[in-house]
C-alpha positions as CSV (number, residue, x, y, z in Angstrom):
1,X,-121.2,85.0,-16.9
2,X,-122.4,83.4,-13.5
3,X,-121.4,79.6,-14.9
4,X,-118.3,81.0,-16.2
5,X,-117.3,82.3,-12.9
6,X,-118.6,79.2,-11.3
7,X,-116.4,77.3,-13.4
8,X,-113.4,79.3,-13.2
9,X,-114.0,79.4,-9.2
10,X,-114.6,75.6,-9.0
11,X,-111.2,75.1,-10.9
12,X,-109.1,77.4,-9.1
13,X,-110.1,75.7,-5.3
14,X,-109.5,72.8,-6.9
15,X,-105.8,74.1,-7.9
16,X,-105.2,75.8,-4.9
17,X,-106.1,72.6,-2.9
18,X,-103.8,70.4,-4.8
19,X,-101.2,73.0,-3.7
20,X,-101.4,71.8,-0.4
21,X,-99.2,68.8,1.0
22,X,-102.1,66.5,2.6
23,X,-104.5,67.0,-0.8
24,X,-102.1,66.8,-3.6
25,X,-100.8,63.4,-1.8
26,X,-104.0,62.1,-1.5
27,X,-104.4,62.3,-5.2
28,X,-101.1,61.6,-6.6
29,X,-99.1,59.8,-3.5
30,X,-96.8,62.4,-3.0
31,X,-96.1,65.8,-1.6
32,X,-95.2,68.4,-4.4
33,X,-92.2,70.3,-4.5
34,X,-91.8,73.6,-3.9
35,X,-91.8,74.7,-7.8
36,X,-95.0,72.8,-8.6
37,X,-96.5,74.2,-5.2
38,X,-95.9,77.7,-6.4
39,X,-97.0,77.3,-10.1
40,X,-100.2,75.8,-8.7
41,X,-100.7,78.8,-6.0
42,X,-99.7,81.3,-8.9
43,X,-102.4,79.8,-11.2
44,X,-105.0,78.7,-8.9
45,X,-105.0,82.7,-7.8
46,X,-105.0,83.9,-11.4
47,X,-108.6,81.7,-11.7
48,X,-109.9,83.1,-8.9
49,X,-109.4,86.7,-9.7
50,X,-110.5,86.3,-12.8
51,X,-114.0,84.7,-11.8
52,X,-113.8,88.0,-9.4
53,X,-113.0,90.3,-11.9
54,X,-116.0,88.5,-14.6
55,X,-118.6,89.1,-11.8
56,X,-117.1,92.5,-10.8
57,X,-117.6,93.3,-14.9
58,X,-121.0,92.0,-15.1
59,X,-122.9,93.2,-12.1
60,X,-121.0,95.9,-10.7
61,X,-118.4,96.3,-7.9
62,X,-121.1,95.8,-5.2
63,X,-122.8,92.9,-6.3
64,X,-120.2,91.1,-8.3
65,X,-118.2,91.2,-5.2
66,X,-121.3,89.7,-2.8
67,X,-122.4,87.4,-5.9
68,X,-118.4,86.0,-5.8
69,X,-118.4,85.2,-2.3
70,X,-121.8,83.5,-3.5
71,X,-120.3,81.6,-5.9
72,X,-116.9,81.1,-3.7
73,X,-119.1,79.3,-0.9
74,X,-121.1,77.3,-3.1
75,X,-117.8,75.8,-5.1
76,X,-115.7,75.2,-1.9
77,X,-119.0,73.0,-0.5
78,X,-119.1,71.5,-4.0
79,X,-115.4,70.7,-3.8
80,X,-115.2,69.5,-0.2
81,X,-117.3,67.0,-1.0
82,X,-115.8,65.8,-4.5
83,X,-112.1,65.7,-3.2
84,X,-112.2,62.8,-0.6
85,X,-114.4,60.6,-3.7
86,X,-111.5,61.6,-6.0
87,X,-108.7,60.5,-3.4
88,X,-110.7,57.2,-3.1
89,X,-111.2,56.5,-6.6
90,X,-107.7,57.0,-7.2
91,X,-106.7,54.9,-4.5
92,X,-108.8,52.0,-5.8
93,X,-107.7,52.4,-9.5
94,X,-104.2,51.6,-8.3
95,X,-104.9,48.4,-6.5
């Protein structure tokens, strides 16, 4: 249930990054309009509670909560570090 949570963490910082203006141009050369920027906000939440709610189910309130914020730090540090590679691999695929 950890990996899942992991997974489902990793996935919705990703999606909630993309959300903003300055990541999702890096990616795709533009900012996105206000309807994607929601739809990725609504969905990149949804992940995130549900990786809350899986480790809230499998280990308690208590500790599903402190093994979240666990998980939450450990995703964000893997993702700051993947999302400027992405950027430049994107970058170099369309020269």
């Amino acid at each position: 249930m950890i990996l899942l949570s992991f997974i489902l963490t990793l996935i919705g910082c990703t999606v909630l990054c993309l959300a903003m203006a300055r990541h999702h141009r890096q990616i795709w050369n533009r900012a996105p309009d206000r309807r994607t920027a929601f739809f990725l906000r609504f969905v990149g939440g949804g992940l995130m509670t549900s990786a809350v709610v899986i480790c809230m189910e499998s280990t308690g309130w208590v500790f599903g909560l402190v093994t979240w914020l666990g998980i939450f730090t450990a995703s964000t540090i893997l993702l700051v570090f993947l999302l400027p590679y992405a950027a430049v691999r994107v970058v170099v695929k369309s020269l």
